[in-house]
C-alpha positions as CSV (number, residue, x, y, z in Angstrom):
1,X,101.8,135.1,72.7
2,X,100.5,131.9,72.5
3,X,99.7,129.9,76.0
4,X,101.5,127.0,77.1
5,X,100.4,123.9,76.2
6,X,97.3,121.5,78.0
7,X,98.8,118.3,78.5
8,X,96.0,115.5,78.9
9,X,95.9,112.8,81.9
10,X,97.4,110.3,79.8
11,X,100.1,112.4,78.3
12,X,101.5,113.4,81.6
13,X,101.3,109.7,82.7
14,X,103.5,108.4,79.4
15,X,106.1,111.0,80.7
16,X,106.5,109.8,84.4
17,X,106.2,106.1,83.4
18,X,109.2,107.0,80.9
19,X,110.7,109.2,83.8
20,X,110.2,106.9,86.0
21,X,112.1,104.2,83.7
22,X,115.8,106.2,84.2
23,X,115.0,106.8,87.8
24,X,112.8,106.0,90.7
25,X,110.2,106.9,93.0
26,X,113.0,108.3,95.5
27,X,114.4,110.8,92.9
28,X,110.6,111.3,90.8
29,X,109.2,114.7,91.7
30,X,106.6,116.4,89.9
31,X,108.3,119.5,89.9
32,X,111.4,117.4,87.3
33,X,108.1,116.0,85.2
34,X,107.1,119.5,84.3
35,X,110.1,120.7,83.7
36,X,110.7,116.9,80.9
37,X,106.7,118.5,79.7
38,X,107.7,122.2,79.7
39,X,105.3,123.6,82.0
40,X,105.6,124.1,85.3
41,X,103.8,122.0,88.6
42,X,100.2,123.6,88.9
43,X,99.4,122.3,86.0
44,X,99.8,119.0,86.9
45,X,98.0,119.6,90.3
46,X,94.7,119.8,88.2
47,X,95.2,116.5,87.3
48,X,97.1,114.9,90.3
49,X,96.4,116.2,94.0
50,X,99.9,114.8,94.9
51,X,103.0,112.9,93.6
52,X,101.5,109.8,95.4
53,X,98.5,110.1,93.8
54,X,100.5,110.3,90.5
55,X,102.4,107.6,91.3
56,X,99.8,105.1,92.0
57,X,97.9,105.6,88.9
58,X,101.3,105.3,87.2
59,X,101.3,101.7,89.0
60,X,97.6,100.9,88.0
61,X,98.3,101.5,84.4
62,X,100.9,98.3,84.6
63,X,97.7,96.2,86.2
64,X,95.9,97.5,83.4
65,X,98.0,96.2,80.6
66,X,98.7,92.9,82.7
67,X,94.7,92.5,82.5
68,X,94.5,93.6,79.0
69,X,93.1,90.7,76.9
70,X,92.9,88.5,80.6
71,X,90.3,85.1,80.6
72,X,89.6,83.2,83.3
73,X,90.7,79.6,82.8
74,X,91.0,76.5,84.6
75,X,90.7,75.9,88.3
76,X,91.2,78.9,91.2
77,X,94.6,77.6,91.5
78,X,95.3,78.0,87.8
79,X,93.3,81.4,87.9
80,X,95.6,83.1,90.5
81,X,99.0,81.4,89.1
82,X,98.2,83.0,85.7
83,X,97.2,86.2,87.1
84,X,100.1,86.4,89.3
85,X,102.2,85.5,86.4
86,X,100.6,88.2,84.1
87,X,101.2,90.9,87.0
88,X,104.8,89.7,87.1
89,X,105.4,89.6,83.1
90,X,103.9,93.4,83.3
91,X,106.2,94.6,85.7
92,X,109.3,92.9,84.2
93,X,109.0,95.0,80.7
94,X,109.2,98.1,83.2
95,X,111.5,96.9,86.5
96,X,111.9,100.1,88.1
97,X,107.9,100.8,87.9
98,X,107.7,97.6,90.5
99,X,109.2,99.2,93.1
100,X,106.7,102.2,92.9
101,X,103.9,99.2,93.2
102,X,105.1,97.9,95.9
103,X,105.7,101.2,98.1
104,X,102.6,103.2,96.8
105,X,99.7,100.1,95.6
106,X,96.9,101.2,93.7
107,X,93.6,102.3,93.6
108,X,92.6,102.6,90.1
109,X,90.5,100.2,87.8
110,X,93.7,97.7,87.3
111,X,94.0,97.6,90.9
112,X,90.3,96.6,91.2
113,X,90.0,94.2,88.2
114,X,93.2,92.5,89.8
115,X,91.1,92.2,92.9
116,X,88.1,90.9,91.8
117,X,89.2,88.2,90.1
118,X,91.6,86.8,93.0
119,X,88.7,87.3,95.3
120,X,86.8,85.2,92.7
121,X,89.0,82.6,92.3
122,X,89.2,82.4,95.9
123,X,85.5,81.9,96.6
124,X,86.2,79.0,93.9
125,X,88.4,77.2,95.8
126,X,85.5,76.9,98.5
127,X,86.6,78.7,101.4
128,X,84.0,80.3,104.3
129,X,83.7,84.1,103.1
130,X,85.2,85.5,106.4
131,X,88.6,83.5,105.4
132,X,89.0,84.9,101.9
133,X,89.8,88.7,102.9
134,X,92.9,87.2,105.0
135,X,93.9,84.9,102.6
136,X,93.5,87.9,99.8
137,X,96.3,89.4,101.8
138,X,98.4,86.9,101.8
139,X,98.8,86.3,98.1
140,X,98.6,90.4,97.0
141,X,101.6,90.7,99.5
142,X,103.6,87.5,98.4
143,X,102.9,88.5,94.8
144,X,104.2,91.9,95.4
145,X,107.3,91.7,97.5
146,X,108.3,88.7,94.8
147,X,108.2,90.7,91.9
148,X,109.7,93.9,93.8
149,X,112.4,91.4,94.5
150,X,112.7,90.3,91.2
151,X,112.8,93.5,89.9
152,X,116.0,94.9,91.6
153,X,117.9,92.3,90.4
154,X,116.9,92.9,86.8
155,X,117.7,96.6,87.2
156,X,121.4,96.0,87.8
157,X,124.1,96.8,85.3
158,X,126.2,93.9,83.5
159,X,129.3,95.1,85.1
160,X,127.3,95.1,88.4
161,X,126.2,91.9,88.0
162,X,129.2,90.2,87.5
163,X,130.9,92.0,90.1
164,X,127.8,90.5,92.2
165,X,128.8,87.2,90.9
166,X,132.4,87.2,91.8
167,X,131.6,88.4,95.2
168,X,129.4,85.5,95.2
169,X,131.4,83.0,94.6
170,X,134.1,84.2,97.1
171,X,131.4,84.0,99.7
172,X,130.2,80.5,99.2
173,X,132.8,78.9,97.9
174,X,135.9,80.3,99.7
175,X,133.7,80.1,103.2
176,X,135.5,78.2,106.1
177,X,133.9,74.9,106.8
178,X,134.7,74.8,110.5
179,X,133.1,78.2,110.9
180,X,130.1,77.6,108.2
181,X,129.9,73.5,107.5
182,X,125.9,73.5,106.3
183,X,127.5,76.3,103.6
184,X,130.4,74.4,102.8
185,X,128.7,71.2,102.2
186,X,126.2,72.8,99.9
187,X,128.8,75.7,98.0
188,X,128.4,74.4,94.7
189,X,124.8,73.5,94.8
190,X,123.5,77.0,96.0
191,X,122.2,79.1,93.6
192,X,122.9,83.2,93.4
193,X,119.8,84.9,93.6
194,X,119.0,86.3,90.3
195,X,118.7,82.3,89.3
196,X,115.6,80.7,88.0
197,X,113.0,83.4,89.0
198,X,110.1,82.4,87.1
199,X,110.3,79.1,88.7
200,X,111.0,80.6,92.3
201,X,107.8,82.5,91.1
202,X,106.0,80.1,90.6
203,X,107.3,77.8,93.3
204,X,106.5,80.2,96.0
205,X,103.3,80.8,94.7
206,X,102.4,77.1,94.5
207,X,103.1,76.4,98.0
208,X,101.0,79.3,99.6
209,X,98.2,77.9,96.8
210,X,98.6,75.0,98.4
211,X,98.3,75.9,101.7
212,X,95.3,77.8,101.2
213,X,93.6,74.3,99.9
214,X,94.8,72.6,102.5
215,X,93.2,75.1,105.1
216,X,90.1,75.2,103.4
217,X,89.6,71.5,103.0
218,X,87.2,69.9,104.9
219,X,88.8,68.0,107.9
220,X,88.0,64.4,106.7
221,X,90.2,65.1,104.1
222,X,92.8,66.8,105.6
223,X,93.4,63.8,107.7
224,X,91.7,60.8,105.6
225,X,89.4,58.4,106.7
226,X,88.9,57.0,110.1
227,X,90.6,53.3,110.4
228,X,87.9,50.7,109.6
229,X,86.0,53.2,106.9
């Protein structure tokens, strides 16, 4: 009787990835990938110790395709937008795999190369070394609850999302301007939320960016010259 098949690292990862796609990390067990491979849990043990440690390299294999073909260009600024942009683009082929990122990370080599080059970009921009981890921080969690954001809105169903819209519009337009004036006055300026991402994205992005410079520029020109100079 012939055994059961050996499913390779790579194999088993196409199959949560795709399980992952119709689901998420709430429902994912490995016990329902075995059963999509036909084999049963021990065998993916060998090559996972847990169903986080699946998980996460499911995540790192999104940071590796978002790095795939990646060049450095322009200033630090320009190096982390793009970066952040790439990580975001990534993610948005595969919505429901961003949520898994944001609850799990990574560990793997996309998670690493995704690292080095922020960290490189921010020794760029001229900061004191002892800053950079901090600021690191900053952006890798700013980058990820954006596009984990992002990404629940895109997973919603057409009928859903007009439904969303509706109740929307009932909210912020039919809201009592005695009770809520600020709303009132700006009801048909305010935007829902799955409006303009990218440019939120980048938005966002851009101010903490510019923070960062601001911070780490030198104190004569945060505040200009003295008078008479």
């Amino acid at each position: 009787m012939a055994g059961r098949r050996r499913w390779t690292t790579e194999e088993i990862l196409d199959a949560a990835a795709e399980l992952l796609r119709t689901s998420d990390a709430e429902s994912f067990s490995v016990r329902r990938l075995a059963a999509a491979l036909g084999t049963d849990s021990s065998s993916l043990y060998r090559h996972f110790r847990s169903k986080t440690e699946l998980l996460r390299a499911v995540a790192d294999r999104i940071l590796l395709a978002a790095m795939d073909g990646y060049r450095p260009e322009g200033d630090w600024k320009q190096r982390i937008t793009a970066l952040g942009l790439r990580v975001r683009e990534a993610f948005g082929q595969q919505p429901p795999l961003a949520a898994v990122w944001g609850r799990y990370a990574s560990s793997g080599t996309g998670s690493r190369l995704i690292m080095e080059e922020v960290l490189q970009a921010l020794r760029a921009s001229g900061l004191p070394d002892e800053e950079i981890p901090a600021r690191y921080h900053r952006i890798a969690v700013l980058i990820a609850a954006l596009i984990a954001s992002e990404a629940g809105v895109s997973t919603v169903t057409p009928e859903e999302h007009e439904q969303g819209m509706e109740l929307f519009r009932v909210a912020v337009l039919g809201a009592d301007p005695e009770r809520f004036p600020a709303l009132s006055h700006f009801a048909r300026d305010v935007r829902p939320l799955g409006a303009d991402r990218r440019a939120a994205f980048e938005e966002i992005l851009a101010a903490q960016l510019a923070h960062i410079e601001s911070a780490g520029a030198p104190e004569t020109v945060r505040r200009g010259p003295a008078p008479g100079r």
